[in-house]
C-alpha positions, 0 to 999 in steps of 0.5 A: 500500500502507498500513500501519495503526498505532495510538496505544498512548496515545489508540487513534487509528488512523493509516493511513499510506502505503508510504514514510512516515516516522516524521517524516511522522506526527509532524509530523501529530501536532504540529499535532493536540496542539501537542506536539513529538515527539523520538521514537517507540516503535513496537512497544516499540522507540525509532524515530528520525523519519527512519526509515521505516514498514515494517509495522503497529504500535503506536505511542506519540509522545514528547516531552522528559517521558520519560527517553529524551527527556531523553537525545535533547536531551542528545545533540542539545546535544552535537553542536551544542556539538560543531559550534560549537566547532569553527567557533570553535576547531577545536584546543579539544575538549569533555568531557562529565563527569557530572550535577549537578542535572539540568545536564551539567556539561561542560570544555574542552581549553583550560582554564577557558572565560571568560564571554566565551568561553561566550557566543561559543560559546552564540551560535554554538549558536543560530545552528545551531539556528536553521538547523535543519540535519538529523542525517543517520545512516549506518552505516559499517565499524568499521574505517573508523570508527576510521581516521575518528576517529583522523585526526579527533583522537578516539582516544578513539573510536577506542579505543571502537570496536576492543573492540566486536564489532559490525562496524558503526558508525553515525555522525551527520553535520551539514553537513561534521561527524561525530560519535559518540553512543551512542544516539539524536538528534531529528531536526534541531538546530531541535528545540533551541530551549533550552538555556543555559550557565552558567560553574560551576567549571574548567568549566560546565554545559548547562542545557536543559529536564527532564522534570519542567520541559518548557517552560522551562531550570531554574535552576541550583543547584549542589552543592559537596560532589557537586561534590567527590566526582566530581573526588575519582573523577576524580582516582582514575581518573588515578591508574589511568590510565583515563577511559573504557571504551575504556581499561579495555578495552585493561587487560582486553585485556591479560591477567589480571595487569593485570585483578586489579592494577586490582580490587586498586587499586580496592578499596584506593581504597575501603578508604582512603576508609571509613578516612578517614571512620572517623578524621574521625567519631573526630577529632569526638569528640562524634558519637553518631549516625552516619546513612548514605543514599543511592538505591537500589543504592548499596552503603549496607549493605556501606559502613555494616558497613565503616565499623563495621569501621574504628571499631573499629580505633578502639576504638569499639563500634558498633551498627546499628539498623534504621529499618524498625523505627521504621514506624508501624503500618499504620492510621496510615501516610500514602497517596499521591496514589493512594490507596496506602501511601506506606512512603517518607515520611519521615511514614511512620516513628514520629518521636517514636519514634525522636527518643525512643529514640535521646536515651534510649540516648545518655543512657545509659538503658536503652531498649526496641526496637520491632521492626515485624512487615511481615506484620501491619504491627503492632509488637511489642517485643524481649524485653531493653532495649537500654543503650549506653555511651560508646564506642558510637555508633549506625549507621542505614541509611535513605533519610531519613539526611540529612533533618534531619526525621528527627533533629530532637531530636538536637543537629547536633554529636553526629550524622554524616551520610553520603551514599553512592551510585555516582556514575560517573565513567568515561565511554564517551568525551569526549563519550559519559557513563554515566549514574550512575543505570545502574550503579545499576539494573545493579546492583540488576538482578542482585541482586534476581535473585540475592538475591530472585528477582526477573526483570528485568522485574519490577525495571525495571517497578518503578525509575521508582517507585524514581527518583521516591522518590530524587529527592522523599527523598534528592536534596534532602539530599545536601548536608546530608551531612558526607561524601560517598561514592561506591561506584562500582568502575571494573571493576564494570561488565565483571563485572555485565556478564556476570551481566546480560546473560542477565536483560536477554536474556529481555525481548521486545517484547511489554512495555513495559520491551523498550525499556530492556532493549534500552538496556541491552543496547546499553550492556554492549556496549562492555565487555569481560568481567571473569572473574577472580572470585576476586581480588574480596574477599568484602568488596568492595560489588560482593558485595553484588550478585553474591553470596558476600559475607562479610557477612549481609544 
């Protein structure tokens, strides 16, 4: 018996025999195109090589340039990490903490690792890549799982596994070591052939190949002030005495009281961090222009009108203008490499414009607005001429906040740039991160749903466009910030959880965006339900999102 599967890229035709794996086709396909294949997509859905072919499909062969693919390596370089640690120092454990410029920057139990220490550990990494060992997945009883964990020293797992409604648990095996992964690995740690460890901090960071750098491990360059903002959360979730989703779930398991404690907590942590930033923007006196930027979802519009709240606690006037008003017109607007209108440019925006009017109104002048009709893609003008006086500084919300391009004219000391995005901190457990780019997209899931009735689908076929402007607009300039903000709620994701799942559920395997659906679905899994929506204040950024906001947006 054969099954007949089709490249949805080339169109080529396999057929392939009863009993064949996805392995099987892959290395076929390796040989034809000298490209390593870490997965397959079979009919919009992730297969792992050492599956079987059951049916006929569609199928697409992926390597390390799609964004699973990054996640598949990842996952692979912790349980080799995972596996070397232990034969070098069975009582260290490893902590897989956050990003940091597309390097995982990791700690050890032990305490800050020494050079010496690494490369003993990084040694070992190879020598069982190069045994090329082969990642065995079984599927065992919950139950079962947890006592595995629990006499393994990984409560933290355990922990994980008891709030879950899955009776199942599947764990991967290596020679005489198991593990835990949310998500999927290759198919052998030979597939790891780079990586590399670098000392950074209490800790350090895994270098391995990106997307964008498929053949070769980056160089590091590391980021202080983002550096700060995660061990800053990192300090916030001891103070709440939870580090991982297991432990937020045991608080929600134990009633109602617990739960609005935790958002009452949660809130007063954000309400502390905009007064704080409202004093440091009073204490320099000569700021005048004060510009907020971060991605997508990030809670930029709530953050910036509540900063302008705290500044006027201060006796300060502020004023919001909007930069979307500063967008040339439409037969001037620069195109992308398709030939399509790049509105994200920072070339995009009238420059001499906006340099003009914002060194005339901190002067004192009287200034005509521009206001930019989107429909004609032409502008027109506000009827009365804007004047500000002394005690009134200029907010402006925009991905190019940071880009001193943007202020070029404007002296450095009478500006104040702030950086907000959700940057998680939490983790699944020691070894299992959320990445800080899925809270945003769950966030931006339920409010384009909410607010612009958009369908899931629509908001995931258009995120990688998203990611991309973030990652050529905004990332660059993180660090051009005086301040760092990081919106994220550690309850947010068990109330978005409820709002997203019946959007992510309407997605079926006939489009391409089944297969993040389907990851996404699997993620909210592992969090119970948060119910009690009134104890969140309308002023909270999770409203910006959900909806009954007290602000306008």
């Amino acid at each position: 018996m054969y099954y007949t599967l089709q490249d949805t890229e080339t169109g080529e035709i396999y057929e392939v025999p009863k009993e064949f794996r996805f392995i099987d086709l892959a290395k076929q396909y390796e040989k034809e195109k000298n490209k390593k294949v870490l997965y397959v997509k079979f009919n919009n859905d992730i297969k792992e090589l050492f599956e079987k072919i059951e049916k006929d499909g569609f199928i697409q062969f992926c390597d390390i340039t799609t964004n699973d693919g990054v996640r598949i390596y990842r996952r692979g370089l912790f349980f080799v990490f995972y596996i070397a640690l232990k034969e070098i120092n069975p009582d260290d454990k490893l902590y897989v903490n956050n990003t940091l410029n597309d390097a995982i920057y990791c700690e050890l139990k032990s305490g800050i690792p020494t050079e010496e220490y690494l490369q003993l550990i990084e040694n070992k990494m190879k020598e069982i890549v190069e045994k090329d060992y082969v990642f065995v997945k079984k599927t065992v009883d919950k139950f079962d799982a947890i006592e595995m964990f629990s006499n393994n020293g990984d409560e933290d797992k355990a922990l994980l596994f008891k709030y879950r409604k899955k009776s199942t648990v599947n764990i991967y095996y290596v020679d005489k070591y198991f593990n835990y992964f949310y998500g999927y690995l290759p198919y052998s740690t030979g597939y790891l052939q780079k990586f590399k460890l670098h000392k950074v901090e209490n800790g350090f960071v895994i270098l391995h190949p990106t997307a964008n750098q498929p053949e070769e491990i980056p160089n590091y360059q590391h980021s202080p002030k983002l550096f700060f903002t995660f061990e800053e959360y990192k300090n916030w979730l001891n103070i709440m005495e939870i580090e991982t989703v297991g432990e937020l779930n045991l608080l929600i398991s134990q009633g109602s009281e617990k739960v609005r404690e935790l958002i009452r907590i949660s809130e007063a942590l954000h309400e502390k961090k905009y007064a704080e930033i409202a004093d440091e923007i009073v204490k320099r006196k000569k700021i005048r222009l004060i510009t907020i930027a971060g991605p997508s979802s990030s809670g930029k519009t709530t953050s910036a009108k509540r900063i302008a709240l705290h500044l006027k606690v201060h006796g300060l006037r502020p004023i919001s203008i909007s930069l979307d008003d500063f967008f040339l017109e439409r037969d001037k607007t620069p195109r992308d490499e398709f030939g399509n209108y790049d509105f994200e440019s920072i070339n995009a925006l009238d420059l001499d414009l906006f340099n003009k009017t914002m060194n005339d109104l901190i002067a004192g002048k009287e200034v005509m607005m521009p206001k930019f009709d989107f429909t004609s893609g032409r502008r027109t003008w506000y009827p009365k001429p804007l004047k500000i006086e002394k005690d009134q500084p200029i907010i402006i919300e925009g991905i190019h906040g940071l880009n001193e391009v943007l202020t070029s004219s404007i002296p450095r000391e009478t500006k104040f740039k702030i950086y907000i995005s959700s940057l998680t901190q939490m983790n699944l457990d020691s070894m299992n991160r959320i990445p800080t780019t899925d809270t945003r997209l769950i966030r931006r899931l339920v409010r384009d749903n909410h607010s612009r009735g958009y369908t899931a689908e629509s908001t995931l076929k258009m995120w990688p466009a998203v990611v991309k402007g973030e990652q050529r607009n905004i990332f660059p300039f993180q660090e051009e910030a005086d301040i760092m903000f990081n919106s994220h709620l550690v309850y947010e994701l068990a109330v978005l959880k409820m709002f997203a799942e019946p959007l992510l559920l309407n997605i079926d395997n006939t489009v391409d965006e089944y297969t993040e659906a389907k990851r996404l679905l699997r993620f909210l899994d592992y969090f119970l339900p948060i119910t009690e929506m009134e104890e969140i204040p309308r002023t909270s950024i999770i409203r910006e999102f959900i909806g009954n906001s007290t602000f306008k947006y």
